[in-house]
Phi, psi and omega in degrees: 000351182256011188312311162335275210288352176289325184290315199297309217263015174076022200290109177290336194273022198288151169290338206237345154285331177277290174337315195278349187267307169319282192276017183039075179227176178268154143347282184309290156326333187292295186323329138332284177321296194311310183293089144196296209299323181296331181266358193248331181248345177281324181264010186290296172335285180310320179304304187286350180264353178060198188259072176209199204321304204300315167343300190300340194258322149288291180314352190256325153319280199282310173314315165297310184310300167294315161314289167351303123356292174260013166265350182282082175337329216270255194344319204070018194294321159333307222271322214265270178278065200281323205271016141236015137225000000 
């Protein structure tokens, strides 16, 4: 989620700068990647807790983490999506 703000501030020690450095990719792949990788373990997930407590405690987990995130002056998600606060 800080990916914004590390790319507006130019950041090099950035994780998706480093990725792209590792694996010799652009930004725009690295990002590609991460979003596959994220959706791919996120349906992983879901597979192995099936539909029970635990299923529930994740998702009510990962669902907080991301408001959290984006309610987090720090990201700057203002700047990127200002017509949802």
């Amino acid at each position: 989620m800080s990916f914004y703000k590390e790319a507006a501030e130019e950041d090099e020690c950035c994780y998706l700068r480093r990725y792209g450095q590792i694996y010799d990719k652009t930004l725009e792949e690295s990002v590609a990647d991460l979003i596959e990788k994220v959706i791919a373990t996120t349906e992983r997930i879901r597979k192995i807790l099936g539909e029970s407590p635990a299923r529930e405690a994740w998702e009510n987990f990962a669902s907080g983490y991301i408001h959290s995130g984006l309610y987090c002056h720090r990201y700057r998600w203002k700047e990127v999506v200002p017509e949802y606060f």
